[in-house]
N, C-alpha and C positions, 0 to 999 in steps of 0.2 A: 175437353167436353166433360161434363161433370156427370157421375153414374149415382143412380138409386136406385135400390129394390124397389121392390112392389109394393110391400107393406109400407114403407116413407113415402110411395109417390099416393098411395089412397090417404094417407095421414096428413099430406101436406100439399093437398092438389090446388088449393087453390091461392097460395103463396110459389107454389112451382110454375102452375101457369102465366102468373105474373111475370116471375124470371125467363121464361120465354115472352113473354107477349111483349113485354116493357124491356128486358134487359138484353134482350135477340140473343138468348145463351139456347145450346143445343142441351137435352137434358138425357140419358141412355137411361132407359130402366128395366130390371134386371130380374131375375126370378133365377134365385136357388145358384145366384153368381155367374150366372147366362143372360148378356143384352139379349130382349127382348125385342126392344120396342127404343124409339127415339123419339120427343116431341122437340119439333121445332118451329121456329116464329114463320110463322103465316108467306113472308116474304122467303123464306129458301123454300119453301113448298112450290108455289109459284113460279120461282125462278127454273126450281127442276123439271114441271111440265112445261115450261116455255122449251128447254134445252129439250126434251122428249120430244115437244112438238114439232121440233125443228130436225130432229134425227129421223124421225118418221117423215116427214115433208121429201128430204132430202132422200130417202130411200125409195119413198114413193117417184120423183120423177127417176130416178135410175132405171126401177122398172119400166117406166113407160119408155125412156128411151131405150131401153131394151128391145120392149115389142116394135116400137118403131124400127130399129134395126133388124128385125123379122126374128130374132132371137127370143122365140117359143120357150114355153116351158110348162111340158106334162103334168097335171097336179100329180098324177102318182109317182111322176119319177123326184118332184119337191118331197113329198111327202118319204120317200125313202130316203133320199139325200138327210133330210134332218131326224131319220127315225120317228118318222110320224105314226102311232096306229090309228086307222080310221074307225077302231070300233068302239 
């Protein structure tokens, strides 16, 4: 995956875009030698909510067949389990 600062990715944004849109390359860009930020082509964007969408689905019916097997759960006792504060 190819890296640029910030100051080549504002200097050359619209020849970098290209390189993602047209050439599906992932691009890391960087501030002060720290990735920032990644742009990539349209198509792995999509593919990663598709896969999100589908991890979320698949969690969502486990709950439900959770309550279906009568297998409750307390919002406060979720909420301490993952260290939630509610304020």
């Amino acid at each position: 995956m190819a890296a640029i600062n910030a100051i080549e990715a504002r200097d050359q944004l619209g020849d970098i875009l290209n390189r993602v849109a047209y050439g599906k390359e992932r691009i890391t860009i960087g501030k002060r030698g720290k990735a920032m930020a990644v742009l990539v082509p349209l198509e792995d964007l999509e593919a990663l909510q598709k896969l999100e969408d589908k991890i979320d689905l698949r969690e969502a019916h486990a709950a439900l067949a959770e309550i279906k097997r009568g297998e409750y759960h307390i919002l406060a006792e979720v909420e301490a389990e993952l260290n939630i504060d509610k304020d």
